[in-house]
C-alpha positions as CSV (number, residue, x, y, z in Angstrom):
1,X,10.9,-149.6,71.3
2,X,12.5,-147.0,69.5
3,X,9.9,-144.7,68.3
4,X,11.4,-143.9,65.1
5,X,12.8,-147.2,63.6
6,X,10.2,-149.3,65.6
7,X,13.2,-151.6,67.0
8,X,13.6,-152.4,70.4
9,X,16.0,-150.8,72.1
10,X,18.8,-152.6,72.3
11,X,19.5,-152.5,68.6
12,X,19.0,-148.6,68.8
13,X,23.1,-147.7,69.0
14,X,22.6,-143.1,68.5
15,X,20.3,-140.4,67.8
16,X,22.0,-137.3,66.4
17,X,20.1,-134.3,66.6
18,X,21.0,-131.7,64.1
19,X,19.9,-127.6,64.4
20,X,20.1,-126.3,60.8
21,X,22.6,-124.2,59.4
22,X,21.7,-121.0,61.5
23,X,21.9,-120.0,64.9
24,X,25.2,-121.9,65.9
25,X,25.6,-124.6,63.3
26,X,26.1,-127.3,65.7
27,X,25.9,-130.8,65.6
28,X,25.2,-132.9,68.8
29,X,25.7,-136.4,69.5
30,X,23.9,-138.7,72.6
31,X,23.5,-142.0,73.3
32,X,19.4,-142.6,74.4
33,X,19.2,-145.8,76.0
34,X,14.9,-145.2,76.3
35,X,12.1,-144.0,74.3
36,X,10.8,-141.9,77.0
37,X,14.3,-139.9,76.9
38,X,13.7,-139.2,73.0
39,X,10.2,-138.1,72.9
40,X,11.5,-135.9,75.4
41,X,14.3,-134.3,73.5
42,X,11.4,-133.8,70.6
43,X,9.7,-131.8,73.3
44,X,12.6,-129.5,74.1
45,X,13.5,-128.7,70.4
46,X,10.4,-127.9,69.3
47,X,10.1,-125.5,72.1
48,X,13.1,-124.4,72.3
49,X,14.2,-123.7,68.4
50,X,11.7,-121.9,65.5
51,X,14.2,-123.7,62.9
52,X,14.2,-127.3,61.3
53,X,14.8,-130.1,63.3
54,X,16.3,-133.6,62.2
55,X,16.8,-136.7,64.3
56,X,18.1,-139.5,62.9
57,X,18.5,-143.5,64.2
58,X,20.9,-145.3,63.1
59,X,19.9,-148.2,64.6
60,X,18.7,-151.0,61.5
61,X,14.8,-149.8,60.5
62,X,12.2,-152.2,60.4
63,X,13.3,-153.1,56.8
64,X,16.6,-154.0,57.3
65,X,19.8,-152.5,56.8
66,X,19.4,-148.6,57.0
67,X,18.7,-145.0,58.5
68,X,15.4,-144.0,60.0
69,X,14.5,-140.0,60.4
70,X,11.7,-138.0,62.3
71,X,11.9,-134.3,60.9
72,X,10.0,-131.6,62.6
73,X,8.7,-128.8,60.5
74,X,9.9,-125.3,61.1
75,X,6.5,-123.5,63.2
76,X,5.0,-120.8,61.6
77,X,4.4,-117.8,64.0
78,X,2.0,-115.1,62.7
């Protein structure tokens, strides 16, 4: 199941991952075929990256027609 939209996978089609403008102002695209693989990508950017992080589905959401996102908040260091 895909653990933002709540589909099963095989209506889950991409995830883009997006770094906020800074550092290199890239845009990535990947095909996840499991939820296990996402949840692990969440893990890397959150430890890799202080800035923003966006992930979007655009698989259908559990209402219907539409886009699904899981933002993680930038961490606050002190």
């Amino acid at each position: 199941m895909c653990i933002i939209c709540a589909h099963p996978l095989p209506h889950r089609i991409h995830w883009w991952w997006n770094t906020r403008k800074g550092r290199n102002d890239s845009i990535q695209q990947t095909k996840i075929n499991q939820s296990c693989i996402a949840q692990q990508s969440i893990f890397i950017l959150e430890k890799e990256y202080d800035i923003e992080q966006i992930i979007i589905c655009e698989a259908e959401n559990v209402h219907g027609i539409g886009r699904d996102t899981l933002q993680l908040k930038e961490r606050k260091t002190t």
